[in-house]
N, C-alpha and C positions, 0 to 999 in steps of 0.2 A: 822410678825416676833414675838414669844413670847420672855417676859420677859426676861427668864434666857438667851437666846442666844442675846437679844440687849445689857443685862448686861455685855456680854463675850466680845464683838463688842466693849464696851466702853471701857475694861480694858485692850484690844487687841491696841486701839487707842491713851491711854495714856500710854501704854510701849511704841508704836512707837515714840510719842511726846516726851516722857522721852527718850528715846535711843538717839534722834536728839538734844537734847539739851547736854545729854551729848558730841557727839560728838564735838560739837560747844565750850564746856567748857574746855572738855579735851585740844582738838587739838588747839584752839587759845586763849585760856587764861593760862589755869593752867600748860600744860606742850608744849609749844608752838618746832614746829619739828627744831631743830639746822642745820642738815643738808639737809633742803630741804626749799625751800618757806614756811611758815604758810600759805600763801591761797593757794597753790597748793597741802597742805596733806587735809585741809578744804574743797578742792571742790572733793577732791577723798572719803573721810568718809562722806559728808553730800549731795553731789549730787547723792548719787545713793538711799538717804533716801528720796529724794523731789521726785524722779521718780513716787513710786506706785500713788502719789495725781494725775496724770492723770485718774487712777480707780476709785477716791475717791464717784463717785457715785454710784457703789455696792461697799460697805463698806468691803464685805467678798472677792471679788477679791484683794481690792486694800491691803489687811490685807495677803492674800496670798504673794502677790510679794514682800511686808518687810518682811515677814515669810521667803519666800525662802533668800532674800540675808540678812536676820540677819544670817543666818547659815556664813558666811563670817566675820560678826561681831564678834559672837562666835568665832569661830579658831583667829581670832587678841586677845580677850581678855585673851585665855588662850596660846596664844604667848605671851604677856606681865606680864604675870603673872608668866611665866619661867623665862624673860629675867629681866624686872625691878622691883625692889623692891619698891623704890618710886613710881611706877604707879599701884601698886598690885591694891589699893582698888578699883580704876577707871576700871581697868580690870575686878574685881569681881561686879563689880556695873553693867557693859557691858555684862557678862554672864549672870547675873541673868535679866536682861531685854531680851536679846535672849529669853532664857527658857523659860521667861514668854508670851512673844510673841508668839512663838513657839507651847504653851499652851492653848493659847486663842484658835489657829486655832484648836488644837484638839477637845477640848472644845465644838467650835461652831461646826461643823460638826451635821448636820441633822441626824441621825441613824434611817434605817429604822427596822418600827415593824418587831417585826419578826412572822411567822404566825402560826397559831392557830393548 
């Protein structure tokens, strides 16, 4: 694995880590759900972030399957960024981790030469 793609792999794995934390901040601290359990909105936003760690041994599978279900992330963040005003920044903090996530995966993508 060169350099620059291990370097993508790590920045790919601290947005996931950063996305799961916020989840965990958002949903059972700072704006805990009124009309629902708090750990039943907390095992619906943070259990399907623990899922790809079954891949966690190819880095760029397990980087895929948050990739695909950040897309899900993303549409809640810019859901919340219509409806609450209070929650905008956490929203915006949620997209821009999507993206970045999102980013990595393009990022690392092998491209082949093209020929001669």
């Amino acid at each position: 694995m060169s350099a620059p793609i291990a370097t993508t792999y790590r920045i790919g794995l601290l947005a996931w880590a950063a996305l799961l934390v916020l989840q965990l901040a958002w949903h059972g601290w700072l704006f805990p759900a009124q009309l629902m359990s708090p750990m039943a909105v907390l095992a619906i936003t943070v259990i399907p972030l623990l899922l790809p760690l079954l891949a966690i041994r190819d880095v760029r599978r397990a980087l895929l399957w948050v990739g695909i279900l950040s897309l899900f992330y993303f549409c809640h963040g810019v859901a919340e960024c219509w409806s609450s005003s209070s929650e905008r920044w956490l929203a915006l903090l949620e997209i821009a981790l999507t993206l970045l996530l999102i980013g990595t995966l393009g990022a690392g993508v092998r491209r082949k030469q093209p020929r001669s």
